[in-house]
Structures are given as C-alpha cells and as structure tokens.
N, C-alpha and C positions, 0 to 999 in steps of 0.2 A: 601287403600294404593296400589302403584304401586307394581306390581309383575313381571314387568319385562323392561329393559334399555329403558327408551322414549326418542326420538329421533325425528329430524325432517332431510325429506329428496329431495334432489334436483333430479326429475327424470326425465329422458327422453324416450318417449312413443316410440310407432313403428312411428309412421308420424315426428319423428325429434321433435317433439314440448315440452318443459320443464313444468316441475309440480312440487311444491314445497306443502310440505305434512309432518303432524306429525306421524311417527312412534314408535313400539314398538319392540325390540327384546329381543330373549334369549341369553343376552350374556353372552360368556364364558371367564372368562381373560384369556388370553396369545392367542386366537383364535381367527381368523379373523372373522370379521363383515359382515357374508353375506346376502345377500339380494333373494327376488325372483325371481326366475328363467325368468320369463315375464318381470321382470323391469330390467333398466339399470339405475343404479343409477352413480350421475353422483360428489356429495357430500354429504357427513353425516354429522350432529353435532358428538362429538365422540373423544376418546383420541388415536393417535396411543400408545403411552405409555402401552394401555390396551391390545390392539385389532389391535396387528402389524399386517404387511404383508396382509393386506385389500387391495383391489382390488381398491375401489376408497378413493376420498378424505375424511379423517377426519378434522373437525374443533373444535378446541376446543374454537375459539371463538364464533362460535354459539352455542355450549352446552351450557355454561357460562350465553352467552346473553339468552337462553329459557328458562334456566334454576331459574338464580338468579335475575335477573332484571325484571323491566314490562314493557318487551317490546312487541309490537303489534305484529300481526302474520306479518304483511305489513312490520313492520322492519325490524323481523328475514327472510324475503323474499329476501330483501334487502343487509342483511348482507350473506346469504347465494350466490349470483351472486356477491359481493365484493370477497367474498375468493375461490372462482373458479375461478375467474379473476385474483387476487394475485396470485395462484400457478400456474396459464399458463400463468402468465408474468413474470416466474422463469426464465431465459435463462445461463445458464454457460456450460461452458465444464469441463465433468467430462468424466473421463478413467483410465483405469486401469495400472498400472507401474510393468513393470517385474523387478524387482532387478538384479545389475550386480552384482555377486558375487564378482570380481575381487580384490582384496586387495594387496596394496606395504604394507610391514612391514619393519621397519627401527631398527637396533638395533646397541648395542654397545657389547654386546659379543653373542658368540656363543651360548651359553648355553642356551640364554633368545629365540633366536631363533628356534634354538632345540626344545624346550618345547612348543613354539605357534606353529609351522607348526605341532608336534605331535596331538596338541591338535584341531585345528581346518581346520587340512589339506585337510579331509576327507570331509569338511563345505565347504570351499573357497577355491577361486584361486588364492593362496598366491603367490606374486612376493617380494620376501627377498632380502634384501641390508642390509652389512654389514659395520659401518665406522671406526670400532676399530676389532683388530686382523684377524685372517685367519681360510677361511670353506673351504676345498675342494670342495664343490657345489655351494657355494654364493659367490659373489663377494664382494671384500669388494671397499668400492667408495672414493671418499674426494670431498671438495667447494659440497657437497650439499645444497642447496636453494628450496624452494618451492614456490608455488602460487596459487591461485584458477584458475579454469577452464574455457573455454571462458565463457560457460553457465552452466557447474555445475562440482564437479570432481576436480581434484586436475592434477599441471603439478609439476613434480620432476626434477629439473635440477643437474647432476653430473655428477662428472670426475672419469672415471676410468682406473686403469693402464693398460694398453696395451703393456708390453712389447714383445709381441709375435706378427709377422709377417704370419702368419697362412700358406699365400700363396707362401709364401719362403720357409715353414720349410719339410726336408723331413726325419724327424722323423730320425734322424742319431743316436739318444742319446748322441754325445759327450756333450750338456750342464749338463746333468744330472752327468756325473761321473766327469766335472770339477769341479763340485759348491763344495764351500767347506763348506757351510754349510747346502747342502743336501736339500734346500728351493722349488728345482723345480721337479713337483712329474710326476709320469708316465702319471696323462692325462695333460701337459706342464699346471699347474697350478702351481703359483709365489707367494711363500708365504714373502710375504714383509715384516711381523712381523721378520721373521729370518732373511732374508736378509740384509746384510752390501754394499753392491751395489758397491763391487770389481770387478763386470764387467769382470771377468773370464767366466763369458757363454756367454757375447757378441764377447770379442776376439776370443775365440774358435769356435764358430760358422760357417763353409765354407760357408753360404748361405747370412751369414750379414742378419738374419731373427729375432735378439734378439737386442732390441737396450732398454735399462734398465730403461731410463725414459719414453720412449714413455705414452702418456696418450690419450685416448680418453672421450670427450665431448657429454653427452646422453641426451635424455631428454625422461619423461617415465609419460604416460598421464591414469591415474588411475580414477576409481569412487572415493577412497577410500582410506586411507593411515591411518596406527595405527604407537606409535612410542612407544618404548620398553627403559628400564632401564634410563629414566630420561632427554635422549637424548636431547641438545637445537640444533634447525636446523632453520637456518634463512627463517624468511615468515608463522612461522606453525603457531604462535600466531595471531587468527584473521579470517584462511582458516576455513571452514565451514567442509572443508570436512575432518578433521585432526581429530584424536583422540590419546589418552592414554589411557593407561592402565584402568588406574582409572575410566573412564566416556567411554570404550569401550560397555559396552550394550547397551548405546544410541545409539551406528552403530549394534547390532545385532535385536533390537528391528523392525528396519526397513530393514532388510534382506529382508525380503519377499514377494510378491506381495501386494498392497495394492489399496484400489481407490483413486483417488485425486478427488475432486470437486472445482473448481475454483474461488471461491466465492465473492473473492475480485478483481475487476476491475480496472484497471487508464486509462484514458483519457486524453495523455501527451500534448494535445492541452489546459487544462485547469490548469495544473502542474504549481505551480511558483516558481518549482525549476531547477534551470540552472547549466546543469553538464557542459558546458564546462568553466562557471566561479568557481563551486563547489561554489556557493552562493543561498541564497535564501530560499524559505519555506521547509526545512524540520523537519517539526513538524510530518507528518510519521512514518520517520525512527526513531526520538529520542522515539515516542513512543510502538515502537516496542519490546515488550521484548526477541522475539525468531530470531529474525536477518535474516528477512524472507523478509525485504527491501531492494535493492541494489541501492547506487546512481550512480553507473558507467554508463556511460552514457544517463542518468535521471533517471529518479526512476521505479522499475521494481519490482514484486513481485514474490519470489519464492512459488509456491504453496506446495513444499513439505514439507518446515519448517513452513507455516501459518498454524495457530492454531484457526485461526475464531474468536479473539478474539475481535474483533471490533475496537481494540484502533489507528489504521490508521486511520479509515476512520471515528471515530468521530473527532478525530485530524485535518484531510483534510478542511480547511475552505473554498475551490471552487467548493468541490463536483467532483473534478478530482478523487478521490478514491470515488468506489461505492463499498455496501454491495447489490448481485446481490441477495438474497431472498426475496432482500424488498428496492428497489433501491428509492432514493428522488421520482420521476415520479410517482414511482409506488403507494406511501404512499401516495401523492396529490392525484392519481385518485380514492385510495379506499376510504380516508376519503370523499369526494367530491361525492364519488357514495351511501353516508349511509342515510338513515331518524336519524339523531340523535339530533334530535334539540332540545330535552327535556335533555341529556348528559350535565351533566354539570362537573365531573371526569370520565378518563380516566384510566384507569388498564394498562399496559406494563409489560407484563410478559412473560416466556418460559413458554412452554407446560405442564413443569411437575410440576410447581408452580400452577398453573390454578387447573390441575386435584389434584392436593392434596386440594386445598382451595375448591372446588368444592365437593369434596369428606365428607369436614365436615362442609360444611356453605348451602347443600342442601334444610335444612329448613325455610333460609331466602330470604329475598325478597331486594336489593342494586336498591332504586330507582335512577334514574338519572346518573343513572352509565354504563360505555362501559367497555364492558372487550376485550383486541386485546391481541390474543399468539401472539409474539415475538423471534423467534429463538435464534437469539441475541439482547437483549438490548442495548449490548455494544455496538454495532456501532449509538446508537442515537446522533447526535450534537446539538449543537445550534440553527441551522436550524428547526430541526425536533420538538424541545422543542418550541420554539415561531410559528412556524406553529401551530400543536395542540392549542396552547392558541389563537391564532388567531380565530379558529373553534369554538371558544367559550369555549371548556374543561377550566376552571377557575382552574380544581385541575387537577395535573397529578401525578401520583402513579406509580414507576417504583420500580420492584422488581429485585432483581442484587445480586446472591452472589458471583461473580467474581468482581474482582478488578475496571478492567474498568476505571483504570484512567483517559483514556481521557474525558468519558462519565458522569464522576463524577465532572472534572473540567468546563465541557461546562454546565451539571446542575447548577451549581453554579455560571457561570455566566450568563445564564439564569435566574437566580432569581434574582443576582441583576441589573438586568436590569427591569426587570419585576417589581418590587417592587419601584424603581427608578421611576416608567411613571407610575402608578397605585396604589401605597401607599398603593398595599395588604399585607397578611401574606405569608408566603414564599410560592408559588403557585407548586415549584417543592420536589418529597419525595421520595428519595431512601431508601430501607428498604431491607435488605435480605431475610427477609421474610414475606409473604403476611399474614395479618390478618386482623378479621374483627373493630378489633378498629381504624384502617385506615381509613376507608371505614362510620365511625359512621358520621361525619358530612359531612352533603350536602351542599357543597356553593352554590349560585346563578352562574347559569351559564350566561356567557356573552352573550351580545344582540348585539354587534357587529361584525358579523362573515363577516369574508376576503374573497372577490373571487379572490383568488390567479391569476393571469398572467404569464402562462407561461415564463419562463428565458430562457436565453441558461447555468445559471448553477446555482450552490446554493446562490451563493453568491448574483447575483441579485435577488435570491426569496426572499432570506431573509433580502435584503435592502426594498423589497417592504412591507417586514411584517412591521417591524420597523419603517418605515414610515406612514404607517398607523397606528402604534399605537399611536405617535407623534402627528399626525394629529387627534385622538381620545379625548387625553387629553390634549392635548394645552401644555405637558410639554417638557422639554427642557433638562436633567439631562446631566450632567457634566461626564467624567467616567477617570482614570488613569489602565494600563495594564501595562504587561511587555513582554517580552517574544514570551510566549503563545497564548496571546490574539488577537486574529485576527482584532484588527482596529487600524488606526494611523492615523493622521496628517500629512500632509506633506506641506512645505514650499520651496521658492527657490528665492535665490537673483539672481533679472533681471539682474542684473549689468553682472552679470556673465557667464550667460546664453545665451548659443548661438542656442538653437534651434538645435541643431544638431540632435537632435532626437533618442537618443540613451536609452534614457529611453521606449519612446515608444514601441520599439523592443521586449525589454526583458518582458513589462507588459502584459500579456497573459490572465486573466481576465477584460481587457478592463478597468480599473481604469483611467489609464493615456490617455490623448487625447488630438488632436491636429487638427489644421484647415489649411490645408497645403496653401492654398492661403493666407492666413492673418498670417500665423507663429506666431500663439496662441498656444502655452502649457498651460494645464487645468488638473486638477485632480478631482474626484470622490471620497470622502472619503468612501462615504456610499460601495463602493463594494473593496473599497484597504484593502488588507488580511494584510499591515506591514509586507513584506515579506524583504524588502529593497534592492530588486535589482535595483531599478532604484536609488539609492545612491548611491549604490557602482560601477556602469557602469559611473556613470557621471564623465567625460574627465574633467570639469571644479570646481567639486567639489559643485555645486550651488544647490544641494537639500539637503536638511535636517526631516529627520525624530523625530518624537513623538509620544508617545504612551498614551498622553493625550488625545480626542475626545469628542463628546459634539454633542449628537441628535438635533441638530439644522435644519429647515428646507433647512439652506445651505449645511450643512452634505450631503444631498440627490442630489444636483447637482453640474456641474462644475463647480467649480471656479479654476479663472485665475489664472496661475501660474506665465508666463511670456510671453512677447509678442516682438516681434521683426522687425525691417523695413524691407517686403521681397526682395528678391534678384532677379531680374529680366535678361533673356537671352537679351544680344541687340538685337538678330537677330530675335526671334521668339516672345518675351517677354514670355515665361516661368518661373514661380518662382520655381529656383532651391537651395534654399539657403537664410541664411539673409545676411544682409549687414554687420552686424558685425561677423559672423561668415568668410565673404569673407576676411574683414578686416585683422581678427586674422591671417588667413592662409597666406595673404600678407606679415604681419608683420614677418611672418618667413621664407619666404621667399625673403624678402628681401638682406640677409645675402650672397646669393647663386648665384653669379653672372650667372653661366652655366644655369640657369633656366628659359625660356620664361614664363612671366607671363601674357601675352598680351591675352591668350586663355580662362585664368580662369571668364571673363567676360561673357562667353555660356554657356548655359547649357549643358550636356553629350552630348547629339544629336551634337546639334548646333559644337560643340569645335571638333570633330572628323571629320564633314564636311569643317570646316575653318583648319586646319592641314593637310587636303588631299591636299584641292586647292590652298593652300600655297605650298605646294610639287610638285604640275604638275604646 
C-alpha cells in the first residue's frame, strides 16, 4: 500500500529541457506542495483545494487521469503539456479596487438622518440631503431625480433653495429681528417648514441680498446613494448603485478593497446586438441574473457585479462573449493536443467535485474515460457540447450544482439534435453530483473524429460540426425553436426588395451576403443566430423570419435570397445601385419639382464631378 501522495511531475532541468516523471510526497493538508530544492517543477497532478498556495501548477485533471483510468504514461505526458498550456493561455486583467467610501444619503426626516450619520459617520463619507423638513446642517432639496453614472456611480439631480445672496449680504441682522416667524437662524440658514414667505426679510434687506424664491439647480456625482424612510425619487428603481434600508449590506459587504478578475470578455465585432436600434441578440443580458450586462451603447460587462456564473456566455451563440479560463480556442487546441482515442466519456466537472470523487473511488479503475476540471461548467454551450461529440466522446457527463440555465438549456438542445442525426440514448447528463453509477456503462466510442478548421468565431465552428455530422449519417432532421434557440429561416419577397443593403450592415456574423456586381442577396442559415435585425432594419418590409430549420445540406450554404438588375454609372459604368431601387427613389421624387434629378443616373464619384462642371 502507498504510504505516501503519488504524483506525477512536469520538470524542468538546469539546461531548460522538460521531464515528466511519477512522483511521491509527504503531503500535508492545508500545506503547500513542495518539491526539491534541485528541481523546478513546472506542473503537478494535485488538488489546490488540499495543497493551496503551491508554488506551481496543480492539476486535478491529471491526478484523476493517473489515478482512476488506464491511461498510458505517453497520455498522462500528453495531458500533463495540455494543462501547462491551458493555464498559460489564461490572459485576463485582474486588479485590485480601493472602495470609495463616499456615500449621498437621502432622507425624509431628520431623525432617520441623525441616527445614520451617528451610526456610520465615523465608517463613510456621508453627503446628507434632506427633502421633507429642516436641519440646521443639511440642506433640505426638492425635483430630485437620479441616474446611473457614465461608467459606474450614481448622478443626483436637485434643486435647492437659495434664498440668500452670500455676496451681498453684510451680516446687518435686520432679516433676522424682521422674520416673524423667527425661521432664519444665526448662521442665515431658512427654515422653510416655518416659513409662510411674507417676504418681510426681503423688503427689509438694504443690500437686496434675500430674494425668497430664489433656487438653485445641483447635480452631485456619488459612488453610492442609500435612501432612508421609504422615500420614492425618480430614476432610483433600476440604478445599480441605489440602495435601502433593507438590502443596505449588500453596499457594506463591498466597502472594502477587493480583487476583480476579468474573466468574461466581448468582442463587439462579433455581438448581434445593435444599441443604436436597441434590437437584436440579447440573449446575455436576459440571462444574466446579477445585472452585470449593460446594453447602453452595445453590450458591456460590469466586472464588479459578474459573479462567473457562465450563463452569458453559454447564452452568446457567436462566441462574442468568451469564458477567458478556458476560451472556445483554447478548448479546441487542448482536446486536439490529447492521445485520447481510446475516450469514449467525458467528465466536466470543477476541482472540488473531482477531488471528493477521487477521494472515495481511489480503488477503481473508469476505463475509456477522460476526466477535465472545469472551473465553470456553466459557461459550456452548444458549441462546446457537439464539438466534444465530434472528438468522438459518445457520453459527456457534466456535473453542475449551480443553476446554469443557459447551460442546462443548450444541453438539451444538444441532445436533441444529437439524438435527431444519430438515433442514440440521450448522449448529454447533467447531475449535481458525480458518482460512480454514472460512470458504470461504457458506450462505444465514435470512429468519426472532426478535424475542426479554424473559424473567425463559434458560430462557424459549429456550422462545420453539424455538417459534418449531416454529412455522417445521411440524415436530414426537421427542428422548431423559439426564442432562445439560435437558428432560423429566413425568407424575402423579391418583388419587394430593393437591394439596398441594409440588412447586410447590421449582420455582423457574416450570415447575410451579397454579390455587389450582380446585386444578389443570399443568406446562410447554417451560421444565422435569429437574432432578427435584418427584419427589423428592412426599409421595405421584404424579409421574414422563422424559427422552423431543417439540417439540410442547403442549410450549410448560400441560398438566394433576392436578386436585382444592377445599376450602372453612365459615365464610368460602375454598379452603384439596382434599377429598381433607382426607380422607387424617382418615383418619389417625382412629386418635387425644386429637385434635379438628371444627376442620380452617376455614381457618388461620377455625380459630384458632373455638378461641379455644370457650375463652372
């Protein structure tokens, strides 16, 4: 029997040159993992869960794989330069956040103010507004409104009264001994709750320094704003940075310094959501539970409120949102760097599900099995599920006791798509917890393994998987979505359709496309998300969406949408235009006599040249 932790390890010698070797140590829980003083180790098999604050890399997928499978030393070689290679292809920005202490507190009486500055004055740097009665040290305000901050924070807009002329006044006291209801105190503070605004201190005045309505217009730009006694203040429902009473420790909880790690990415080149129509794919934000999305002008991630939950970027169906521990790229080049040809399931799991199943299944042997930790599961998609089955993993076994909506609803349609074109048992199995009656049957793994072709993004990876597996079984399946489902149909009456091209614009995954000499419009279903901006941009109404689809080998390439006679310059013959789109534009300008229409037969070039030398 072993008597102490075996282990295998990635070293590197004094000549630079790497060695991979089964080791043994005394390990101690909660102690780091150290090695000899002569070697440089460069990766362990190993939990950090056990054996924090180690100097180098732990892998608990190679533990797993030496441990519980029969894998060759040659695999675990293998697997051991995949996950040195995964966590130095880690790239995010992570930093540390000093907390503004800063805090507006808004109340309706005194008292409720009183008792927070007493109580946490000594904590923060409380700025007090008052919009019901009077504090000799706080002002009280009115038309207060709020809004969130260009980039985080909160803006307070209010009016407050100003009857005092500061630069006039030279402290005479006659306002004070006029007032008859005694409202203006020794430092010229105006208690308006008393005040009847009989304008006896403005009469009286010699300087004309007190004028009773006077008000000024503030605006006061806060980290942070709490509101006291029930207060409604237009704009606070919805600001990020607002709190009450009631859910106030949620802003104390994050007082403090803390680190951000930035871990979710967007690439608004591949986004098909369009902020300046507020249309478009956001499947994101709706699956966002912490409001950690912003659509204002396109979509942006707050890293203070992301909670790493994954359900963006399983949601994302162009692969514009990336999980940067373990980005699309990154997943293709480690599966693709492994011996796993004998693999026929797949394990996905986090660290600490591994090391507990690891912990009580030490004495068996999971033939044909890969085990990969997973930080988050929850950002797996669609993608990443028919990839894997592509590689041949016939079973895939993801363990999740988080929610994971998105990742729970792309399984599912992974399966039945999968099940659709292969007429297996349900090939995908979320569980929240890993056990070995899982793991009891070994399917045959598949003999048709993908060599993936690079894309410029998920969407075409994974029109190439699907076609290849079309191309596999000769089948053809039919499918209806809704919503959610990133494929559609799309259709368009020629009659109507003028080429203008404005679909093309807005399609940012390259779906839609066009032949500008022949003024062919063509759609790609295989990579269209059904985001439906090119429906809602169309001037003429002539496309129509569906959320019906059908893995047909036409699926996979352009078909014509519509086609048009092009438009030709007289002078240079350039095709700027169709003919009927020149048409339409005549036809309404026909109406307008003021209007030479003799120019629109040029192209841009062309039509600025004949306007000059008509001029000279």
């Amino acid at each position: 029997m072993e008597k102490a932790f075996t282990t295998h390890l990635l070293i590197q010698d004094a000549e630079g040159q790497t060695h991979f070797t089964p080791a043994q140590f005394d390990l101690h829980p909660g102690q780091a993992l150290s090695a000899r003083e002569e070697e440089t180790v460069l990766l362990a098999g190993g939990f950090p869960t056990i054996s924090p604050d180690t100097s180098f890399i732990l892998s608990p997928t190679l533990q797993l794989n030496a441990d519980l499978t029969s894998a060759t030393p040659s695999q675990l070689e293998k697997i051991a330069y995949a996950e040195k290679e995964r966590e130095q292809a880690k790239q995010y920005r992570s930093y540390t956040v000093d907390t503004d202490a800063r805090l507006c507190v808004v109340a309706a009486s005194t008292a409720s103010l009183d008792r927070f500055i007493e109580t946490y004055g000594g904590l923060l740097a409380i700025e007090p507004l008052l919009i019901k009665g009077f504090h000799p040290e706080i002002p009280t305000v009115t038309d207060i409104s709020i809004s969130s901050g260009l980039h985080s924070g909160v803006a307070i807009d209010y009016a407050l009264r100003a009857p005092l002329d500061s630069s006039r006044c030279t402290y005479c006291g006659q306002c004070g001994i006029t007032c008859p209801e005694k409202c203006i105190s020794h430092s010229l503070q105006f208690d308006f709750s008393a005040c009847t605004f009989c304008k006896k201190c403005e009469e009286i005045c010699p300087q004309g320094a007190i004028e009773i309505y006077g008000m000024e217009y503030r605006q006061l730009k806060m980290p942070a704003l709490i509101i006291l006694d029930d207060c409604q203040i237009e704009g606070a429902e919805g600001c990020l940075a607002v709190y009450r009473e009631e859910n106030f420790d949620d802003y104390l909880k994050n007082l403090y310094s803390f680190q951000v790690d930035e871990i979710v990415s967007i690439n608004s080149s591949l986004c098909q959501y369009n902020a300046n129509l507020d249309r478009g794919c956001r499947l994101c934000a709706d699956a966002c539970q912490y409001e950690a999305i912003d659509l204002k002008g396109g979509v942006s991630i707050n890293p203070l409120r992301c909670e790493e939950c994954g359900d963006c970027v399983a949601a994302c169906p162009t692969g514009a949102l990336q999980y940067e521990r373990l980005t699309d790229q990154s997943l293709v080049r480690y599966i693709d760097s492994l011996d796993s040809k004998e693999s026929s399931t797949i394990v996905l799991a986090d660290a600490e599900s591994l090391h507990s199943f690891w912990w009580q299944n030490r004495d068996r042997v999971y033939h044909n099995t890969f085990f990969l930790a997973c930080d988050r599961v929850e950002f797996f998609s669609l993608f990443h599920f028919l990839y894997l089955y592509s590689q041949g993993f016939s079973r895939i076994i993801i363990t999740s006791k988080e929610s994971g909506q998105s990742m729970r609803r792309e399984a599912r349609l992974a399966n039945t798509i999968l099940t659709a074109l292969f007429a297996c048992e349900t090939p995908l199995l979320i569980s929240e917890e890993l056990e070995p009656d899982l793991l009891a049957a070994t399917p045959p793994r598949r003999d048709n393994v993908l060599s993936l072709t690079p894309g410029k993004n998920r969407r075409e990876a994974l029109a190439q998987i699907i076609q290849s597996f079309v191309q596999e079984t000769g089948e053809t399946p039919g499918f209806k979505g809704n919503q959610q489902t990133p494929f559609a149909t799309l259709s368009c009456d020629n009659e109507s359709c003028t080429q203008c091209m404005s679909c093309i614009n807005v399609c940012q995954i390259g779906a839609m496309k066009t032949e500008a000499t022949e003024m062919i419009l063509s759609h790609n279903g295989s990579i269209c998300v059904g985001c439906g901006l090119c429906v809602s941009i169309c001037p003429e109404n002539a496309l129509q969406m569906s959320r019906a689809w059908q893995f047909s080998e036409a699926f996979f390439s352009d078909r014509l949408l519509a086609a048009g006679e092009p438009m030709t310059c007289l002078r240079c013959g350039k095709v700027f235009g169709t003919r009927k789109s020149y048409e339409r534009v005549m036809s309404i300008l026909a109406s307008k006599e003021s209007v030479d229409t003799s120019h629109f037969e040029y192209c841009e070039d062309c039509r600025v040249r004949r306007i000059f030398e008509e001029q000279n």
